[in-house]
PDB file of N, CA, C, O and CB in Angstrom:
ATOM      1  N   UNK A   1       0.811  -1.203   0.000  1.00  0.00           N
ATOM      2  CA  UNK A   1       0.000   0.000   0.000  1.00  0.00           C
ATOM      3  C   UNK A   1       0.859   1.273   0.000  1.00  0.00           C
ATOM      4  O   UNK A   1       0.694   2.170  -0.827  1.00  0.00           O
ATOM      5  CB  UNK A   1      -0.925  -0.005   1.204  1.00  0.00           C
ATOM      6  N   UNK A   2       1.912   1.308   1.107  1.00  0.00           N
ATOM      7  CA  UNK A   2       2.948   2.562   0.788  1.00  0.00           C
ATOM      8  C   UNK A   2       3.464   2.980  -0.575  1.00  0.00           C
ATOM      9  O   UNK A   2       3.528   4.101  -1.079  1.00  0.00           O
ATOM     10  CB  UNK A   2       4.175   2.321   1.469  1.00  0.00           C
ATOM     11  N   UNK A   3       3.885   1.551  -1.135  1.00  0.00           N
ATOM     12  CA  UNK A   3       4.584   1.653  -2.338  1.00  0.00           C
ATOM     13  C   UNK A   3       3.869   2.570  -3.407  1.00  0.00           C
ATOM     14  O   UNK A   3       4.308   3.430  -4.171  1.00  0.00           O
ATOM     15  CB  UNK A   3       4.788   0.279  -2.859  1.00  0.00           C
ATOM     16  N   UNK A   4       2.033   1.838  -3.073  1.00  0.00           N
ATOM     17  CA  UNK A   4       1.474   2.388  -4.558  1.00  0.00           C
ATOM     18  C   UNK A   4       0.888   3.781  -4.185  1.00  0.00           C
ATOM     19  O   UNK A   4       0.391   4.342  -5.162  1.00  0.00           O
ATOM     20  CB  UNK A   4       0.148   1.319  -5.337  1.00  0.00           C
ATOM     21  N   UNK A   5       0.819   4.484  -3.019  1.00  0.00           N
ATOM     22  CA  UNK A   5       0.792   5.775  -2.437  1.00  0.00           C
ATOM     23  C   UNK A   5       2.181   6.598  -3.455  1.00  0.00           C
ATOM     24  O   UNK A   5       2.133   7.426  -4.364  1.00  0.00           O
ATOM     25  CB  UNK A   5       1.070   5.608  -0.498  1.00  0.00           C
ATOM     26  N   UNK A   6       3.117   6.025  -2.898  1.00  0.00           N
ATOM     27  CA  UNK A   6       4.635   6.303  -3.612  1.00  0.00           C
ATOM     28  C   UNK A   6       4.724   7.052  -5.070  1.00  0.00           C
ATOM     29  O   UNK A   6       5.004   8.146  -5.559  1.00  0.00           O
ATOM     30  CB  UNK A   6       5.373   4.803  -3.878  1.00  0.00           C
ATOM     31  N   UNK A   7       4.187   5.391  -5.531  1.00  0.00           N
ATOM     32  CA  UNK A   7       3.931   5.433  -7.262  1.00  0.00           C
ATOM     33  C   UNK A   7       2.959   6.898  -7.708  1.00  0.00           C
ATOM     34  O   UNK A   7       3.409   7.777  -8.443  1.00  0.00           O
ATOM     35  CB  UNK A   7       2.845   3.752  -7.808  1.00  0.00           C
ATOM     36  N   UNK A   8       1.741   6.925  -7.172  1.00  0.00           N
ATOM     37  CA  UNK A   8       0.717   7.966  -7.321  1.00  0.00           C
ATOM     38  C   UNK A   8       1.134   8.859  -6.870  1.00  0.00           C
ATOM     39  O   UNK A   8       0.382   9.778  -7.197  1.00  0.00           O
ATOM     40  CB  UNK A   8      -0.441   7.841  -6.862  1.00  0.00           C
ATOM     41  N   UNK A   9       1.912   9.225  -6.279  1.00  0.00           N
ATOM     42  CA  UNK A   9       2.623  10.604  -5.787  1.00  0.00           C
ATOM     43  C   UNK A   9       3.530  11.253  -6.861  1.00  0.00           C
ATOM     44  O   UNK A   9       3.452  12.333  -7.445  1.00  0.00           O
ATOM     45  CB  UNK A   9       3.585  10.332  -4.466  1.00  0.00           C
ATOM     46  N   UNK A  10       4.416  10.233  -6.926  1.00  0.00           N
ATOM     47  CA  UNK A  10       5.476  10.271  -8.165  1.00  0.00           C
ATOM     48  C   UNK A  10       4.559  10.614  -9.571  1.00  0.00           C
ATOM     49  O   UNK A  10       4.818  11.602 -10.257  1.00  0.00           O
ATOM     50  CB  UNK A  10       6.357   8.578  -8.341  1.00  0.00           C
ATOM     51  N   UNK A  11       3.490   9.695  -9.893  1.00  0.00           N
ATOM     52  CA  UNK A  11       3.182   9.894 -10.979  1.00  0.00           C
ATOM     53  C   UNK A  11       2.265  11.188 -10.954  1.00  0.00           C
ATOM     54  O   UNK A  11       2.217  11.626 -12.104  1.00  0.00           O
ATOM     55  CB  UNK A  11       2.681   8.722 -11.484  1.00  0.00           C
ATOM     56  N   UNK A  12       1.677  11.803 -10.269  1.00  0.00           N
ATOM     57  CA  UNK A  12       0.906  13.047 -10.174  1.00  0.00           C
ATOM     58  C   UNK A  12       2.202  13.748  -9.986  1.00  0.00           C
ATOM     59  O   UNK A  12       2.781  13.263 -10.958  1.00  0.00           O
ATOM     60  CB  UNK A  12      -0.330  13.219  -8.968  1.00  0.00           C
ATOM     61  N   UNK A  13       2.656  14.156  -9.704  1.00  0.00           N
ATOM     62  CA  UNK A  13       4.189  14.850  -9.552  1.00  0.00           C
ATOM     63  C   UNK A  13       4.767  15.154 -11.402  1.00  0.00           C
ATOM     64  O   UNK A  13       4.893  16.158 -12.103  1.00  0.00           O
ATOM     65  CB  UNK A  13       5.522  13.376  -8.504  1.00  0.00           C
ATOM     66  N   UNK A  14       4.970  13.780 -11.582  1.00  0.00           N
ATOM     67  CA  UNK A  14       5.513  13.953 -13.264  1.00  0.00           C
ATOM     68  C   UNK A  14       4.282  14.943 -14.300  1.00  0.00           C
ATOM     69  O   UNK A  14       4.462  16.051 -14.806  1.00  0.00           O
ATOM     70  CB  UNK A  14       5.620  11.982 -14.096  1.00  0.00           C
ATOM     71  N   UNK A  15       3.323  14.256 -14.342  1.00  0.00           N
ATOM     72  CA  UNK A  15       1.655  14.941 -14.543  1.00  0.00           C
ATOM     73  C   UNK A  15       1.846  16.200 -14.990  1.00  0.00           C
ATOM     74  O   UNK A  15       1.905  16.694 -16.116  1.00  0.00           O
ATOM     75  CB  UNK A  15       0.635  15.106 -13.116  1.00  0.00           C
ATOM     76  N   UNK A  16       1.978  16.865 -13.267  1.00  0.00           N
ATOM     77  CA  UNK A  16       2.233  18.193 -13.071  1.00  0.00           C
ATOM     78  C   UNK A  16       2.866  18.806 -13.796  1.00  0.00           C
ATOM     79  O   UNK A  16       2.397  19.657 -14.552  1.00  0.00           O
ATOM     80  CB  UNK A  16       2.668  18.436 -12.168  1.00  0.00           C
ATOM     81  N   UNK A  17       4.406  18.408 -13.691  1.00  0.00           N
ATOM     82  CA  UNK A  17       5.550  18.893 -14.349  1.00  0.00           C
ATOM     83  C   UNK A  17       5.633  19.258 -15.945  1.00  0.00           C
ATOM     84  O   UNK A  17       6.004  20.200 -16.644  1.00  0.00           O
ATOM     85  CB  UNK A  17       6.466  17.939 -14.079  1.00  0.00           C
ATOM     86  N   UNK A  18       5.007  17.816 -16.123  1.00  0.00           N
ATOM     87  CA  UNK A  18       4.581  18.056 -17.948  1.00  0.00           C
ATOM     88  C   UNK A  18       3.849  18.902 -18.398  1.00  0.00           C
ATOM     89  O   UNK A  18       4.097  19.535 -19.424  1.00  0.00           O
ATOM     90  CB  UNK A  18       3.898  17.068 -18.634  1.00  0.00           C
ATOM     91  N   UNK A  19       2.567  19.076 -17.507  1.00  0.00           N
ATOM     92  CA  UNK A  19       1.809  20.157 -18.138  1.00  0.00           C
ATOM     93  C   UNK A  19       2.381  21.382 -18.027  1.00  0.00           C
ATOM     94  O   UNK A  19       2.640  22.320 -18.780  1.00  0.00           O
ATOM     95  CB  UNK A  19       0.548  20.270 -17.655  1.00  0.00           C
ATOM     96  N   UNK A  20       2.494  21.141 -16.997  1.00  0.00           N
ATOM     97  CA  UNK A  20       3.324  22.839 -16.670  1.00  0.00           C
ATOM     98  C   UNK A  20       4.638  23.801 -17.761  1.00  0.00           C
ATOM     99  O   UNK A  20       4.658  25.012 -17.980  1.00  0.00           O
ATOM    100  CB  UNK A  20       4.346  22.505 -15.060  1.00  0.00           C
ATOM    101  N   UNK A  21       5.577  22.766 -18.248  1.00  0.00           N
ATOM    102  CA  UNK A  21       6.981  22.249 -19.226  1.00  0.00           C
ATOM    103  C   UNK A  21       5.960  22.739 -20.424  1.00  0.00           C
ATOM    104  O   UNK A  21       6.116  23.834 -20.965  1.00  0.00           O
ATOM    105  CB  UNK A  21       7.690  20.129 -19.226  1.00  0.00           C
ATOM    106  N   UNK A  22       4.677  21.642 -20.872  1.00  0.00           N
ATOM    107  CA  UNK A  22       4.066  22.467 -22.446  1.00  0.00           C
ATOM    108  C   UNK A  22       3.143  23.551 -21.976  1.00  0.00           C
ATOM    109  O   UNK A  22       2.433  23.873 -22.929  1.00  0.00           O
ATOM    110  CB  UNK A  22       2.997  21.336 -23.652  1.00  0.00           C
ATOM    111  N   UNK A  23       2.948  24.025 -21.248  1.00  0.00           N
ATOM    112  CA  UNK A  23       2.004  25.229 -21.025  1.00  0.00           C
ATOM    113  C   UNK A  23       2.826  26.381 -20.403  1.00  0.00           C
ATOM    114  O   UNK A  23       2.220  27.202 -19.715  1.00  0.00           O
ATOM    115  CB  UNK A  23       0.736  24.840 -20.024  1.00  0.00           C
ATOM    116  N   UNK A  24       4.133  26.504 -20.586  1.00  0.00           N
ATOM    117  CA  UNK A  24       4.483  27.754 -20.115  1.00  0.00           C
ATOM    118  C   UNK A  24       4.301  29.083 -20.590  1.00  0.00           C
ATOM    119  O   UNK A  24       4.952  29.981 -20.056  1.00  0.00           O
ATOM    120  CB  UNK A  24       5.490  27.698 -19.994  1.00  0.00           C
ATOM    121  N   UNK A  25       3.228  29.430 -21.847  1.00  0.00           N
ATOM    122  CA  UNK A  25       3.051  30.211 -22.301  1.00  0.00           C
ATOM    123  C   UNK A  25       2.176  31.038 -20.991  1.00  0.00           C
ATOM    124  O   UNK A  25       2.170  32.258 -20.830  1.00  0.00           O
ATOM    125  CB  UNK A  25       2.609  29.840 -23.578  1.00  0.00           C
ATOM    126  N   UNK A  26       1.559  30.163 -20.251  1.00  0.00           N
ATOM    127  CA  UNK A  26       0.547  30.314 -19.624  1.00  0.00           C
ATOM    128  C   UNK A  26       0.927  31.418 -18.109  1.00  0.00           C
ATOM    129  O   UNK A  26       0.397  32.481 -17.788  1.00  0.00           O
ATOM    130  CB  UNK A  26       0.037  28.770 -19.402  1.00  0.00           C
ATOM    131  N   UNK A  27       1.797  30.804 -17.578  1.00  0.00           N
ATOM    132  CA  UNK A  27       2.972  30.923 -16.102  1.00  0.00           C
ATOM    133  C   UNK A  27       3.927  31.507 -16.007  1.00  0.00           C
ATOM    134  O   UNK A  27       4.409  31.687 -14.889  1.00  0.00           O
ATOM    135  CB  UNK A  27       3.618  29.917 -15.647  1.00  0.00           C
ATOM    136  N   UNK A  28       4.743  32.177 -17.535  1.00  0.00           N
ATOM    137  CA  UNK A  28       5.493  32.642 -17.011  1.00  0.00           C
ATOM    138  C   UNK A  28       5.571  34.166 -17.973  1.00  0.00           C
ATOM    139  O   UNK A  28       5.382  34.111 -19.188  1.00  0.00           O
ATOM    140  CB  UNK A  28       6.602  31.639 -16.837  1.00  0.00           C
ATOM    141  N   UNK A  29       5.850  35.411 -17.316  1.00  0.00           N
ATOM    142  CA  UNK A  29       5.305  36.427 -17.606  1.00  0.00           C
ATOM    143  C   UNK A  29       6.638  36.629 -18.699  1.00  0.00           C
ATOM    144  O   UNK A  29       7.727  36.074 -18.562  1.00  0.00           O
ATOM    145  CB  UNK A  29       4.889  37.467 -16.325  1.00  0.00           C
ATOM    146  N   UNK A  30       6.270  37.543 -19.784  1.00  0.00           N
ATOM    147  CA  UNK A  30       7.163  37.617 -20.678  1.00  0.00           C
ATOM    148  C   UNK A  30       7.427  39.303 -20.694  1.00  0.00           C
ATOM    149  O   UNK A  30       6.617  40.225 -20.782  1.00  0.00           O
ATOM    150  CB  UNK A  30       6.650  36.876 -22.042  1.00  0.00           C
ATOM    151  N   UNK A  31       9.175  39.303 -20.550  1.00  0.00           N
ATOM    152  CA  UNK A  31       9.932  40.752 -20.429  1.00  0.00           C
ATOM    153  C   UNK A  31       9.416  41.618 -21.350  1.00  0.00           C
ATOM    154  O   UNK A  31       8.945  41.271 -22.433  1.00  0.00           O
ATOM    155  CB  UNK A  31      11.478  40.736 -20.678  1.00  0.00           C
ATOM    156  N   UNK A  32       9.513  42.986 -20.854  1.00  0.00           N
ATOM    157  CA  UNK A  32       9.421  44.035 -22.119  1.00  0.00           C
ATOM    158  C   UNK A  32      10.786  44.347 -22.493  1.00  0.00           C
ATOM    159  O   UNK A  32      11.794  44.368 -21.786  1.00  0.00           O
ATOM    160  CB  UNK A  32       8.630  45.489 -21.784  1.00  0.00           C
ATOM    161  N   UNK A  33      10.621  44.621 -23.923  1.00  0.00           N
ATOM    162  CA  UNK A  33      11.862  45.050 -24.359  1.00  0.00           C
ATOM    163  C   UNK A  33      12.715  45.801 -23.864  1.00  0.00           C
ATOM    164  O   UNK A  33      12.177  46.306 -22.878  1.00  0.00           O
ATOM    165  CB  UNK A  33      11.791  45.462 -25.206  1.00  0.00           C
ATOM    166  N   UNK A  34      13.814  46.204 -23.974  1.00  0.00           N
ATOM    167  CA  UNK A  34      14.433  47.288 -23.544  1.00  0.00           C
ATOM    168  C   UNK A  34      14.889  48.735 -23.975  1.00  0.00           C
ATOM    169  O   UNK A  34      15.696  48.696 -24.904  1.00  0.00           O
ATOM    170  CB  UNK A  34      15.173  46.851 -23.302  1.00  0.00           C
ATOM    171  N   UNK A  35      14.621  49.818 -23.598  1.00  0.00           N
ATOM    172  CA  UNK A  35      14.280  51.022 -24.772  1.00  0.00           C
ATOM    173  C   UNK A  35      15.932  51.163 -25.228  1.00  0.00           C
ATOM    174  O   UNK A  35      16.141  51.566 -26.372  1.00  0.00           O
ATOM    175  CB  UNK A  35      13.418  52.851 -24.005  1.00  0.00           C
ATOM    176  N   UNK A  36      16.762  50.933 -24.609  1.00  0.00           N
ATOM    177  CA  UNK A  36      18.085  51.009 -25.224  1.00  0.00           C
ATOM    178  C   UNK A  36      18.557  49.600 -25.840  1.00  0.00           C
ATOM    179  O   UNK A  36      18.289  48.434 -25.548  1.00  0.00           O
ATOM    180  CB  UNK A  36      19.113  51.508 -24.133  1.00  0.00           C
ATOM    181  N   UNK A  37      19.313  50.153 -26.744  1.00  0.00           N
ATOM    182  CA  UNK A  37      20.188  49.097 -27.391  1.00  0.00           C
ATOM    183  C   UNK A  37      21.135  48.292 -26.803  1.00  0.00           C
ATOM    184  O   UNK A  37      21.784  49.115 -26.158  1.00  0.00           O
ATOM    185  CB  UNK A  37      20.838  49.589 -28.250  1.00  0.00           C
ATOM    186  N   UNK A  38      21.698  47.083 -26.582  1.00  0.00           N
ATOM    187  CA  UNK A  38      22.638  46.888 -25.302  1.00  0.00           C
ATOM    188  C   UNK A  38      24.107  46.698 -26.045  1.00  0.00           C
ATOM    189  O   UNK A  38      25.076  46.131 -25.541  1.00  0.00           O
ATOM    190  CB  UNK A  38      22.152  45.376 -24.236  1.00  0.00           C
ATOM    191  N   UNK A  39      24.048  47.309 -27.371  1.00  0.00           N
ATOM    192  CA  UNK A  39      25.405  47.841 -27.939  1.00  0.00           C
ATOM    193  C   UNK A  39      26.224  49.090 -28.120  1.00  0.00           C
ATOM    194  O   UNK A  39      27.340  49.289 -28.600  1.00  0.00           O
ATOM    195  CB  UNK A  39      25.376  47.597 -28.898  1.00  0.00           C
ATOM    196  N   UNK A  40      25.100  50.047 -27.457  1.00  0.00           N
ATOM    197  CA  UNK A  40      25.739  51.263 -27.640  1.00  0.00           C
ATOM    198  C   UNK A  40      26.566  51.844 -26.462  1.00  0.00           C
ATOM    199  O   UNK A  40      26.370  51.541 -25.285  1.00  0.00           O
ATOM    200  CB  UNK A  40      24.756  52.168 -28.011  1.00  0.00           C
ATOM    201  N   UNK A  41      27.297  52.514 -26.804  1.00  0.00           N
ATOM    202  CA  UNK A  41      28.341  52.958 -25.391  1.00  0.00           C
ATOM    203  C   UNK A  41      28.065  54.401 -25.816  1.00  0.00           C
ATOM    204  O   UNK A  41      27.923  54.816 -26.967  1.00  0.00           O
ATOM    205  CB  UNK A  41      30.382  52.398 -25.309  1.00  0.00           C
ATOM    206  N   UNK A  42      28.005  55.232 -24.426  1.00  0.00           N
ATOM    207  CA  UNK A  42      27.987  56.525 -24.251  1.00  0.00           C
ATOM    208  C   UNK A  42      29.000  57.342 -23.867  1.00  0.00           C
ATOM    209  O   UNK A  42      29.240  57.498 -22.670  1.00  0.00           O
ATOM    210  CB  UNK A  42      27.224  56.711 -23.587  1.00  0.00           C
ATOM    211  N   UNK A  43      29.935  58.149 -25.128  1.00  0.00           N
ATOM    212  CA  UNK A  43      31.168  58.524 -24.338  1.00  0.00           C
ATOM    213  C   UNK A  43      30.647  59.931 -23.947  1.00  0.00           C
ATOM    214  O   UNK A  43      29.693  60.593 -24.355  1.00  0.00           O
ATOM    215  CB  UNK A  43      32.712  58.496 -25.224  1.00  0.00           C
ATOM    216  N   UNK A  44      32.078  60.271 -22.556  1.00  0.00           N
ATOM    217  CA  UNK A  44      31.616  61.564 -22.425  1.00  0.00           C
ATOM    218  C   UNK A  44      31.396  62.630 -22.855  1.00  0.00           C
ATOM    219  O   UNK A  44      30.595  63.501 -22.516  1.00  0.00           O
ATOM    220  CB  UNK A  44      31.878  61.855 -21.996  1.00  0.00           C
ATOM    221  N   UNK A  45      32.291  62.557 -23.802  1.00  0.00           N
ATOM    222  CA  UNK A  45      32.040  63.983 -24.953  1.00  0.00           C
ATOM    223  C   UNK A  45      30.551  64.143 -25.552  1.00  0.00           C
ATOM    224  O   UNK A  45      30.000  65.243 -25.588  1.00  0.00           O
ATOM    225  CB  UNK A  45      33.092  63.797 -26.496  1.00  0.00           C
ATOM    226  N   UNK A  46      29.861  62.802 -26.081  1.00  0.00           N
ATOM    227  CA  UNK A  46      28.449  63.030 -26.610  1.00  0.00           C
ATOM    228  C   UNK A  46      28.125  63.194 -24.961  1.00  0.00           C
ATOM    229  O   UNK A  46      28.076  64.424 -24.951  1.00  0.00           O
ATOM    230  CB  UNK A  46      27.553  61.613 -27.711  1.00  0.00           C
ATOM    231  N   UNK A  47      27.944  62.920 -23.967  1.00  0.00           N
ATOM    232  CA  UNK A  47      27.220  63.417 -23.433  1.00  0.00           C
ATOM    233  C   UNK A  47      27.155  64.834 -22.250  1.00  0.00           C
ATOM    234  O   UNK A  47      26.377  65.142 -21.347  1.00  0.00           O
ATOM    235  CB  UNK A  47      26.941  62.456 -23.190  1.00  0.00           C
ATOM    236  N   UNK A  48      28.395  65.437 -22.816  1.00  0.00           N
ATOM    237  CA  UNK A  48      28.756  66.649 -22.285  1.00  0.00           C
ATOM    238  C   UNK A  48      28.044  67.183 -24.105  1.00  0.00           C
ATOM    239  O   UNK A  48      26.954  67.717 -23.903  1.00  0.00           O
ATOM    240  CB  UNK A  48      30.798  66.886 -21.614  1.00  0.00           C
ATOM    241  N   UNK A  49      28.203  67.172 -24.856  1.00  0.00           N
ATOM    242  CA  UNK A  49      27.403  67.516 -26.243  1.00  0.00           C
ATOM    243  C   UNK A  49      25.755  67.560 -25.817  1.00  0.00           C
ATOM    244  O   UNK A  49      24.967  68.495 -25.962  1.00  0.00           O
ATOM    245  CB  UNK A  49      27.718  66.158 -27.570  1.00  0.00           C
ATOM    246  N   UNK A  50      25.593  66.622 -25.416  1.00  0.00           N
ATOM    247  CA  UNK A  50      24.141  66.357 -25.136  1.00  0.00           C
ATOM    248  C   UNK A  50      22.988  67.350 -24.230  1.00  0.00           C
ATOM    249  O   UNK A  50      21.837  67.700 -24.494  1.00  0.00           O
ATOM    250  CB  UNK A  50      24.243  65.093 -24.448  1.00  0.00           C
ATOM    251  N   UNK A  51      23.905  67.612 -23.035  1.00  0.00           N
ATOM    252  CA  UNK A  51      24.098  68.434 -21.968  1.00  0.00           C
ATOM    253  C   UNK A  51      23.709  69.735 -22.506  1.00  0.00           C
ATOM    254  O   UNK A  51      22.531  70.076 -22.612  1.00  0.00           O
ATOM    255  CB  UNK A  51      25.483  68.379 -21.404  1.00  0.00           C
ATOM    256  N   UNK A  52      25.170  70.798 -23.005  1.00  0.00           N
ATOM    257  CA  UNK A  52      25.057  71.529 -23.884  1.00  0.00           C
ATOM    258  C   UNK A  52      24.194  71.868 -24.683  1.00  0.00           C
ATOM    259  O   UNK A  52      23.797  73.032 -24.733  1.00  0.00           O
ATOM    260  CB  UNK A  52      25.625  71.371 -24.298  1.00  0.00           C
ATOM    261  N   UNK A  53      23.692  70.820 -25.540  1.00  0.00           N
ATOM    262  CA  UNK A  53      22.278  71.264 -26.556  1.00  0.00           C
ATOM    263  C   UNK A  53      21.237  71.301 -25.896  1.00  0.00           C
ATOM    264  O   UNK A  53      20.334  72.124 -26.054  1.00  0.00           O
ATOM    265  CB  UNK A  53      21.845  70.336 -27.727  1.00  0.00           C
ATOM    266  N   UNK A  54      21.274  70.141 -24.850  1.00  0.00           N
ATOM    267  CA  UNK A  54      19.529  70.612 -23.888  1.00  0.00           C
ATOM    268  C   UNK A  54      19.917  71.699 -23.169  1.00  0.00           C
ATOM    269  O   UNK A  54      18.909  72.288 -22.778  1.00  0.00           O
ATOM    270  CB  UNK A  54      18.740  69.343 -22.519  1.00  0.00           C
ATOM    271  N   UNK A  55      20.549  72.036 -22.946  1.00  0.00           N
ATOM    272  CA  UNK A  55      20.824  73.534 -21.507  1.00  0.00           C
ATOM    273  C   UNK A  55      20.614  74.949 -22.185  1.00  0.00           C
ATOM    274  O   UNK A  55      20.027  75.806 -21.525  1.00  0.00           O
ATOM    275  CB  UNK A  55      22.873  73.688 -20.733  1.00  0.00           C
ATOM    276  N   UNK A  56      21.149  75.309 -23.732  1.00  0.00           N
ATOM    277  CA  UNK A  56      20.867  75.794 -24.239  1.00  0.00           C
ATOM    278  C   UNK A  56      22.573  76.851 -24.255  1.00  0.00           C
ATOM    279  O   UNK A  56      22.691  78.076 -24.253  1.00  0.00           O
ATOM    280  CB  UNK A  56      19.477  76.004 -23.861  1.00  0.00           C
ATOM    281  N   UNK A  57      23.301  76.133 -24.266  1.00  0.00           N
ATOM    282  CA  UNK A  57      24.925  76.671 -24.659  1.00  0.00           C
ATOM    283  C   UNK A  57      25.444  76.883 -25.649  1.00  0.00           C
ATOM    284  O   UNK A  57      26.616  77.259 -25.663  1.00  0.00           O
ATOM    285  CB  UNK A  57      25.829  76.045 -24.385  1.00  0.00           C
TER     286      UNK A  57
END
């Protein structure tokens, strides 16, 4: 009787897992993009330039 408690545990366990594995569209929340590029580098000069044009120099 333990054993087949065991078994049904295990096998509701796997069950779970599977559905869960093909339904992750469902569970897991999907990132927003990111408004920057993650190749661009900002040197200081553009952004002492940058500075300058918004400040009104």
């Amino acid at each position: 009787m333990p054993l087949f408690l065991l078994g049904l545990l295990v096998g509701a366990s796997v069950a779970i897992y599977m559905y869960l594995l093909n339904n992750q569209d469902r569970f897991v929340k999907k990132n927003a993009p990111p408004n920057d590029p993650f190749n661009v580098i900002y040197l200081p000069a553009d952004l002492e330039a940058y500075k300058k044009a918004h400040r009104g120099e």
